[in-house]
C-alpha positions as a printed NumPy array, in Angstrom:
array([[ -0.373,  -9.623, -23.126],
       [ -0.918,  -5.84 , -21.664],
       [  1.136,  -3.439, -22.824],
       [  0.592,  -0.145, -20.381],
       [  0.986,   3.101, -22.755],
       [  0.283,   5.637, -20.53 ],
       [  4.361,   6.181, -19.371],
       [  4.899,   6.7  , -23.539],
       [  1.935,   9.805, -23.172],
       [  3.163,  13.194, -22.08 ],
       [  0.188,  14.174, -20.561],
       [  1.19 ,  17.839, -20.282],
       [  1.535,  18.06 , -24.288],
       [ -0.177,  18.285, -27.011],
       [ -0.14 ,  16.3  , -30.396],
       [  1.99 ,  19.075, -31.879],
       [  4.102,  18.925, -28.562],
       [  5.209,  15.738, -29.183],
       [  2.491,  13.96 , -27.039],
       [  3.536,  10.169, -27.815],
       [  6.899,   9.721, -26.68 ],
       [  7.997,   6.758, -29.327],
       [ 10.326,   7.485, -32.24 ],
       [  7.378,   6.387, -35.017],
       [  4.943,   9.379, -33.423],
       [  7.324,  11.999, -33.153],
       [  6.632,  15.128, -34.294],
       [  6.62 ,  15.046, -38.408],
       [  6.97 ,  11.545, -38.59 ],
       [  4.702,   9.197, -40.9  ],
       [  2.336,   7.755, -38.192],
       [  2.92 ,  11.475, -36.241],
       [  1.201,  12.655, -39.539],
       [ -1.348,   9.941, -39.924],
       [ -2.854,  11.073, -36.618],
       [ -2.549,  14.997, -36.662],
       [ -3.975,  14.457, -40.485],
       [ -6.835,  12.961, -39.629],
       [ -8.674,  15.953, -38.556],
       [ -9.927,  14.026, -35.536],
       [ -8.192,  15.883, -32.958],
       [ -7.615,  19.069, -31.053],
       [ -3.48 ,  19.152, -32.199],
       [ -3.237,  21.778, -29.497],
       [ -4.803,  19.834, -26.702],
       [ -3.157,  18.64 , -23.921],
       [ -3.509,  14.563, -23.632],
       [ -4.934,  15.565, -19.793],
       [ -7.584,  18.086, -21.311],
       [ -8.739,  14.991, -23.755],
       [-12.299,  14.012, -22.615],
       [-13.266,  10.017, -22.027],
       [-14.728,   9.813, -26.057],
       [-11.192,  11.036, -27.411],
       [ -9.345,   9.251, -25.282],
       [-11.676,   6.023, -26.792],
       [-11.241,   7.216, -30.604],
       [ -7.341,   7.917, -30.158],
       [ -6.369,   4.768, -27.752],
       [ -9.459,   2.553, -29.752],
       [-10.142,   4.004, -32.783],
       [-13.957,   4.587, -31.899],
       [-15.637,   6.615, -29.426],
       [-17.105,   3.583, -27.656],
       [-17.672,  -0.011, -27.585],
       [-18.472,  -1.052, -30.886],
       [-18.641,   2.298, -32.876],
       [-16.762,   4.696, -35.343],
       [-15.106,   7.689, -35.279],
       [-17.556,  10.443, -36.232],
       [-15.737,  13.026, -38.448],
       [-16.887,  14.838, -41.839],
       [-13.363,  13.141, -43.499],
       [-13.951,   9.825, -42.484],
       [-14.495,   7.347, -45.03 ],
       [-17.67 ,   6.008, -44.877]])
């Protein structure tokens, strides 16, 4: 099964914009948090200003096939 996310993605807002347009992301919510906490992302971006390796680490969880996100609070 597929499940197409891209019509739940504002892509004219930002994380702090309320980006992800499903109840557990909103703004201030617990997952909402997990994400803006991370300090893996721009929280001021727009989703269409994200560039092909954040869209991989957001949407994936790595910034390619195979790898890990790359960030100094990142457990390793």
């Amino acid at each position: 099964m597929t499940i197409d996310l891209l019509p739940m993605i504002a892509e004219d807002k930002s994380w702090n914009e309320g980006m992800v347009d499903l109840p557990t992301f909103h703004v201030g919510n617990w997952y909402w948090k997990q994400y803006t906490g991370s300090g893996l992302f721009d929280l001021d971006k727009k989703w269409r200003d994200y560039t092909e390796r954040e869209l991989n680490l957001l949407l994936y969880g790595s910034e390619g096939p195979g790898g890990e996100p790359s960030s100094p609070s990142w457990p390793s």
